[in-house]
N, C-alpha and C positions, 0 to 999 in steps of 0.2 A: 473220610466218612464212607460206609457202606451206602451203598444206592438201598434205601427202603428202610433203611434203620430209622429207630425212632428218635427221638428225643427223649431223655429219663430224665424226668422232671422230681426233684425233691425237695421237699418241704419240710425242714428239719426243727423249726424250731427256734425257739433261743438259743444260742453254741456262741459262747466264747472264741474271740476273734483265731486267737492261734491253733484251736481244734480247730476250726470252718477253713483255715489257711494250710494245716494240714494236709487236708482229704481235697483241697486242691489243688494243690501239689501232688498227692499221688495219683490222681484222674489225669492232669497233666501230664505226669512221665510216664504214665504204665496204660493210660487208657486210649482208646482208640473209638471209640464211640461219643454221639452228642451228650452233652449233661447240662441241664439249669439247674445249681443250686439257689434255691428261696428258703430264706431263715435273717431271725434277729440278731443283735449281737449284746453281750453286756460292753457297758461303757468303754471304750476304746479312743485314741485316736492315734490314726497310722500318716505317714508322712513318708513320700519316696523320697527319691537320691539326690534330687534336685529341690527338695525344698527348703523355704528360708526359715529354720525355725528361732533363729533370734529376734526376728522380725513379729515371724504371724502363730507363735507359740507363746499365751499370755498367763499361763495359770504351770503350776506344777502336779504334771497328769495325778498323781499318787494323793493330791489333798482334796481333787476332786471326787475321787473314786472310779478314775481311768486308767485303764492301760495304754500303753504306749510303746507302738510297733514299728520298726519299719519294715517295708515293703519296696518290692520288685515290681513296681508299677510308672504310667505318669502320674505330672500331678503334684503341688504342695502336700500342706496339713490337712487333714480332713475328720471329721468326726461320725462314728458312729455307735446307736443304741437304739433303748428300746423302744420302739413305737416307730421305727424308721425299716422299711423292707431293704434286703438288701440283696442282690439276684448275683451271681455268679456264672455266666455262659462260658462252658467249658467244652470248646466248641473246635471244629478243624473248617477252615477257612480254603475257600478258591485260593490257587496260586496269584491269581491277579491281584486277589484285594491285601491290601494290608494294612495296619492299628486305625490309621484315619478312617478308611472306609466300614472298620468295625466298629468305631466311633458313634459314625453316622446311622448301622443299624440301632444301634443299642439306643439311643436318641430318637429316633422315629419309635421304635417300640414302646418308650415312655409316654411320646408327645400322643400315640393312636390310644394308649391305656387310660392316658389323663381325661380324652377329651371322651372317652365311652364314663369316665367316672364324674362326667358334665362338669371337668376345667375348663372350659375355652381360652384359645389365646395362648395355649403354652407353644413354648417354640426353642429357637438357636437364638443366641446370640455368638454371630459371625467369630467376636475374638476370644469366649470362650467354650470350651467345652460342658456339656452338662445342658442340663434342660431348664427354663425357667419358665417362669408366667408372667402375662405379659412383657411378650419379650419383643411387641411391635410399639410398644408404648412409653411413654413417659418413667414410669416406675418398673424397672423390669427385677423380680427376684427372681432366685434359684431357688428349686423344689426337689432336684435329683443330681447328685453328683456321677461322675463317671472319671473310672480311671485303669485303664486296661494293658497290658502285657499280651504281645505277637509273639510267639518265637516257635520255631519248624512249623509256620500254619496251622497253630493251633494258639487256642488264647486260653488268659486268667484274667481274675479281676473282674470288676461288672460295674456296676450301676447300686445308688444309694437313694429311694427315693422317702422324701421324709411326708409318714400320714400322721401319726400325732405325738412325733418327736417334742423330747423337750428341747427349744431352743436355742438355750441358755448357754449350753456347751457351745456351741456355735458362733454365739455372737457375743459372749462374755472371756472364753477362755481362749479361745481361735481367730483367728481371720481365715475363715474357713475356706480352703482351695486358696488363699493367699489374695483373695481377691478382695481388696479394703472397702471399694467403694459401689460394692453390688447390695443389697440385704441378700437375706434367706427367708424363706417359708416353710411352711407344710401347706396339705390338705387341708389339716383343720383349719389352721387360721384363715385359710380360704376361704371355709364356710361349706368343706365338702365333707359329710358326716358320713363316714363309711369304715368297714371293718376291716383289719386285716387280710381275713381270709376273702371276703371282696375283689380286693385288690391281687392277690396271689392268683385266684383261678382268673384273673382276665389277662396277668403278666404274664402265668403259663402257657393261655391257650393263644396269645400273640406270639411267643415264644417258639410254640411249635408249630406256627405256621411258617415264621423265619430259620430257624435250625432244624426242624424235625420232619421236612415235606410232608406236614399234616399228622403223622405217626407220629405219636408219643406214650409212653409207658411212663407213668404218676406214682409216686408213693408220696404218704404223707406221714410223719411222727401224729401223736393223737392231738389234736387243737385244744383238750380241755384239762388246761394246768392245775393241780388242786392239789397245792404243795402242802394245806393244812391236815392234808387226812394223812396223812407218813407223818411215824414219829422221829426223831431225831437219829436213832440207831438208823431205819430205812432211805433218811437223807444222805446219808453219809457222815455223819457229826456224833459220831458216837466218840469216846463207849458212852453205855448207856444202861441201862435196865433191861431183863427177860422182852424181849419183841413179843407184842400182842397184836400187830396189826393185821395177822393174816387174812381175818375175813373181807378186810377191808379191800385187800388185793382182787377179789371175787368182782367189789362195785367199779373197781376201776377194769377191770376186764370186759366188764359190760358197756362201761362208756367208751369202749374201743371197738365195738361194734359186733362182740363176743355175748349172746344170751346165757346160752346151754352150754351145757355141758354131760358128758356119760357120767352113771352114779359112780360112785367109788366102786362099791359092789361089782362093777360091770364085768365078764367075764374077759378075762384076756383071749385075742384069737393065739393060734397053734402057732405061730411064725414070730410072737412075743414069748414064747417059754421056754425062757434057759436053763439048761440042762446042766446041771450045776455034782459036780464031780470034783470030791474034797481027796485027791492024790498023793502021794510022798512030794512033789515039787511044790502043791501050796501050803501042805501042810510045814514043810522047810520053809519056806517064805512067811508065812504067818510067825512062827519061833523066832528066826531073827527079826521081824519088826518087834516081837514082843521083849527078845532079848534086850534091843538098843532103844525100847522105849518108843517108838516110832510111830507115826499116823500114817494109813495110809487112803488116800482118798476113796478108792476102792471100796472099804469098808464103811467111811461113813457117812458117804453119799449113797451107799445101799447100789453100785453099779450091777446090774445082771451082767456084766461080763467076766465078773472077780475070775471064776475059776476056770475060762478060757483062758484068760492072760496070766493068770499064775501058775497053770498048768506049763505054758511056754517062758517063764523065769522072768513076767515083763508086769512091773509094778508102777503106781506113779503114787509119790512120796507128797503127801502134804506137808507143808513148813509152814513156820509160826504159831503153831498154837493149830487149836480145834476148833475156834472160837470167834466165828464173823463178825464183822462190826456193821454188817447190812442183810438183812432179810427178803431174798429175791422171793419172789412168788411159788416157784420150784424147787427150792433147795431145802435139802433134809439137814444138814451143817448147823451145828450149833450155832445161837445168837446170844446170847449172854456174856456180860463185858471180859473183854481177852487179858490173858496175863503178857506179863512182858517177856517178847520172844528169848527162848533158851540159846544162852550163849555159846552150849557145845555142841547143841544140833549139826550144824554144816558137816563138825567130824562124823558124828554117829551117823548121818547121812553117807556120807563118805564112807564109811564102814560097810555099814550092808550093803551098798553097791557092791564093792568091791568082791564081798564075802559071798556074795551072790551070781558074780561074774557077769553082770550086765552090760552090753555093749550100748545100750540104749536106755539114757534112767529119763525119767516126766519125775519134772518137781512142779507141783501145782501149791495154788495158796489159797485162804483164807483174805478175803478184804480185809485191811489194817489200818483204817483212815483215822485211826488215831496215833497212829506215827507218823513222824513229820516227813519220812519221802516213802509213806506205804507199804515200807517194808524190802525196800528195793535193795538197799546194802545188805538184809539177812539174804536174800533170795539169789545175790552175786557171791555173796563169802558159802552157801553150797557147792555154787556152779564151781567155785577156786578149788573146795574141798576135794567136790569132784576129781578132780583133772589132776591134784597133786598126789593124791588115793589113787587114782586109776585113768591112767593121759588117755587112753584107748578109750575111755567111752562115749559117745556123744549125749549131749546134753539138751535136754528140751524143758521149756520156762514154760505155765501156762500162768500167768499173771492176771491180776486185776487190771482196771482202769488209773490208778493212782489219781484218781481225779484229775484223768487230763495232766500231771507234772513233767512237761518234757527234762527238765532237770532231776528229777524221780528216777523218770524213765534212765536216762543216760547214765546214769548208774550202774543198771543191768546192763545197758548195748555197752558200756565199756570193758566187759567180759565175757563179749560175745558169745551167748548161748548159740548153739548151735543149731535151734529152733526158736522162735519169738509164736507164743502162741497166746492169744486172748480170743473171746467169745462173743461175737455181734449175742450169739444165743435166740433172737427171734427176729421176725422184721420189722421195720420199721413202725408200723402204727399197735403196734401192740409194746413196744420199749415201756413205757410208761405201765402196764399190768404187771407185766412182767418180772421186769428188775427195775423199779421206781429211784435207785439211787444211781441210776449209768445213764447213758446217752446213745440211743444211737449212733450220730455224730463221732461223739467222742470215742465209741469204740472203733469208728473207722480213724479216727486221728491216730492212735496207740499202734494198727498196727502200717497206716503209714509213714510215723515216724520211725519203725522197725526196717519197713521196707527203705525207707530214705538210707539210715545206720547201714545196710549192703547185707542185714541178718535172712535167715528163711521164716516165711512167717505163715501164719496160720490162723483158722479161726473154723467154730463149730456154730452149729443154728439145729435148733431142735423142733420137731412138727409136731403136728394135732395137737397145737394152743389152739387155735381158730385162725390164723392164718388163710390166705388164699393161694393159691398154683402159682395165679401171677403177682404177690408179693414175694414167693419164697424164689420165684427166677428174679424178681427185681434184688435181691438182695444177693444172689449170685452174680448179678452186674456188678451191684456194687463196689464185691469183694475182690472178682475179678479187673476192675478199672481200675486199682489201686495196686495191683497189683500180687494180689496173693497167692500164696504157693501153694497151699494145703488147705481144705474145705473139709470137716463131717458133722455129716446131715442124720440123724437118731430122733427115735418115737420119743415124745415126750413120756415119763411115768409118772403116776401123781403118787410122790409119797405117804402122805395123809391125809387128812378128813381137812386139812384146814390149807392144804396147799392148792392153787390151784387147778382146778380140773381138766380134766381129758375133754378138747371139742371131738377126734374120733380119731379110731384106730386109722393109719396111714398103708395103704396096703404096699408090700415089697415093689411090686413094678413100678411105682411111684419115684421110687427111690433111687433104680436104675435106671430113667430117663430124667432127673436131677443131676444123677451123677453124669453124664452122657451130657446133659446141657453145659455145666459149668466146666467140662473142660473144652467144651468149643468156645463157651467162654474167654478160654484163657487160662483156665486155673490148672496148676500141673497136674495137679491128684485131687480126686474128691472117694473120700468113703462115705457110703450111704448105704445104712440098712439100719432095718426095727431096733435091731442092739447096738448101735454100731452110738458112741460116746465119744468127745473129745478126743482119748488118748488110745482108743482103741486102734489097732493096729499100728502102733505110732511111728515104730520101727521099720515096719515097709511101707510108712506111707512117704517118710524121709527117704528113703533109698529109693522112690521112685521119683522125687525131683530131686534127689543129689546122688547119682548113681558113684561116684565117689566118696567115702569116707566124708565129712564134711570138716570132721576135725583132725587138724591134720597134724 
């Protein structure tokens, strides 16, 4: 731990166990700074190396509506869900202390939270681990589990403490922590009526008094869930019908703390206006897409850098269709139900590369979450086409989320693109206006299961949504503690009258002490500027953290 650093305190949210397991694991291996992650989980129950699950395993997780994990932790069977906090300190520990004595913080930290939440009487009990109430008395139950992982002086794993868990899992389907003859509680059945987010800011600010010498740096996903106003298409549960929800995007922008916004009308400043020069090189690039029938993202995302980058032979190819199955808040992409992906694309893909002489091709996609793994086997049978068309080129994936599918995913990492790129795209409390069908969370899982795979990974975030200075470095933490290779940072543009609006033009200097942050950061390369898009520059942004060829 640096002397002075803060603690990054994050509040994610509901995340499925094996995304939250994810992004603690790549804060673990790649990061060097404190981290508390706070977030819920859907039903789960995880169980370490040592536990007995013939014994304290009573139900078959999959009839109840559980997953079932294991884990690199102490500790039996254990359960978690919704209405249960569950903290994750992701922390670098004194050489002196070690798992016991981080036991014992994380334990006091519950027992100082319970009693400001007016529990009295919560405590140890001596022969187990975890925190219970009355734990000097006749009836002692457990209210917080704990089960944590040491290793180089740094920890995972954390503390589960239940406020108005359902029980049931617990003491019908588990012998929860293996321990037959303790009960379980919550809060509530205590009789302590209090809210979530209650409980998170008194965990956090105990939190960084213990890991953070008082400094801490907070982000929060938005607190107000309101899955009823997204239609099925913007859940991800398409196909579906023509998307109509745009304006709807507007009220959820506001409940994230976003009023205003610049009219449409609003003039662009002089350091937004590209300079757009239709040359024999894009005009040759335009023909062979038109010739092999081809998308190119470029085109119908409306990029102001078309004819800088095709001016230089450097295109990025959409695959699957034209035809999203989710309607982010920003994006010009068609939403109307998709056809089924063309079976010869990868060649004809494969073709204009080649015809084109690209040493560097961006295949980008289209959300497909009405294919069963996203789209991931078309967007691997490119990358093959690629390489047997043309071995010399490297290959860069800018992918969706596949909702979270590590078996999705591994699909693509078993053809190892030679870039692994997906999109955080904003921070933290604005995910929800945003892109209402992704995760914060989950986009850092995607690309720390890339980083885990040994791929180069990447990821972009775009400004003046209404973002703050200090969410857009908390989220350069983020990327960087996870280990990411490749960062850019670009002005938001509002396509139309119905997509979200511009909170204010970002001025260039801005951009050059972003870029200047995140790689002290950590992070190899960050491009930042007014124009500057996903794949802009993509080519030497690769060659400046793979100064070797990558494919080799």
């Amino acid at each position: 731990m640096t002397v002075g650093s803060p603690l990054r305190v994050r509040w994610l949210g509901r995340v499925p166990y094996r995304e939250a397991l994810a992004v603690q694991q790549g804060l673990f291996d790649h990061g060097h700074e404190q981290h508390l992650l706070l977030l819920e989980h859907d039903h789960v129950f995880t169980y370490g190396p040592h536990a007995d699950l013939q014994t304290n395993l009573r139900c078959d997780p999959s009839e109840v509506g559980a997953d079932f994990v294991a884990v690199k932790r102490g500790g039996d069977i254990t359960y978690h869900g919704p209405g249960q906090l569950i903290g994750y300190p992701i922390v670098a520990l004194p050489n002196a202390k070690g798992s016991l004595e981080h036991v014992r913080a994380v334990e006091d930290l519950l027992i100082d939270a319970l009693a400001e939440l007016g529990l009295a009487g919560a405590g140890r009990l001596p022969e187990y681990p975890g925190v219970w109430v009355d734990a000097a008395g006749e009836r002692p139950r457990k209210i917080a589990a704990i089960g944590v992982r040491l290793a180089r002086g740094r920890t995972m794993h954390g503390f589960a403490l239940n406020i108005t868990t359902d029980m049931t899992y617990m003491r019908r389907h588990i012998v929860a922590c293996g321990i037959a003859d303790r009960p379980v509680t919550s809060l509530a059945e205590e009789g302590v009526d209090v809210t979530m987010r209650q409980v998170v800011d008194i965990i956090a600010r105990l939190g960084v008094e213990r890991w953070g010498a008082g400094l801490v740096e907070r982000q929060d996903v938005a607190w107000q869930q309101r899955p009823e106003d997204l239609s099925p298409f913007s859940r991800g549960d398409g196909p579906g019908e023509t998307i109509t929800f745009r304006p709807r995007s507007h009220g959820r922008l506001e409940r994230a703390g976003v009023a205003n916004g610049l009219a449409i009308e609003s003039r662009k400043p002089e350091w937004l206006r590209p300079k757009v020069v239709l040359g024999p090189e894009v005009m040759r690039l335009k023909k062979t897409m038109r010739d092999l029938g081809l998308v190119t993202v470029c085109e119908d995302a409306g990029c102001p850098n078309l004819s800088d980058c095709w001016s230089d032979g450097t295109a990025t190819f959409m695959v699957l269709g034209e035809r999203c199955t989710r309607a982010c808040g920003f994006c010009l992409v068609d939403t109307r139900k998709p056809i089924e992906p063309a079976l010869d694309e990868p060649s004809r893909v494969a073709a204009a590369i080649d015809r084109l002489g690209l040493d560097h091709a961006v295949l980008t996609m289209v959300a497909r979450d009405d294919l069963d793994d996203g789209g991931m086997a078309h967007v691997a049978a490119c990358v093959t086409a690629i390489r047997d068309r043309r071995p010399g080129t490297r290959v860069e994936t800018l992918i969706s989320d596949v909702r979270g599918s590590l078996d999705s995913l591994q699909v693509l990492f078993d053809v190892r693109p030679d870039v692994l790129n997906h999109n955080v795209e904003t921070v933290a409390r604005l995910q929800r206006a945003v892109r209402p069908s992704a995760g914060y969370a989950r986009s850092l899982s995607v690309l720390s299961h890339a980083k885990a795979a040994g791929l180069v990974t990447k990821s972009s975030i775009m400004v003046g949504v209404g973002e703050t200075d200090d969410e857009l470095c908390g989220a350069l933490a983020d990327l960087a503690g996870i280990g990411c290779d490749i960062v850019t940072i670009g002005q938001y543009l509002r396509p139309t009258s119905h997509h979200l609006p511009i909170a204010r033009w970002v001025e260039p200097n801005e951009f050059d002490r972003w870029k200047h942050l995140g790689e002290q950061l950590g992070i190899g390369h960050v491009e930042a500027g007014p124009l500057t898009r996903s794949s802009y520059h993509a080519k030497q942004a690769a060659d400046r953290v793979t100064p070797v060829s990558i494919n080799q």
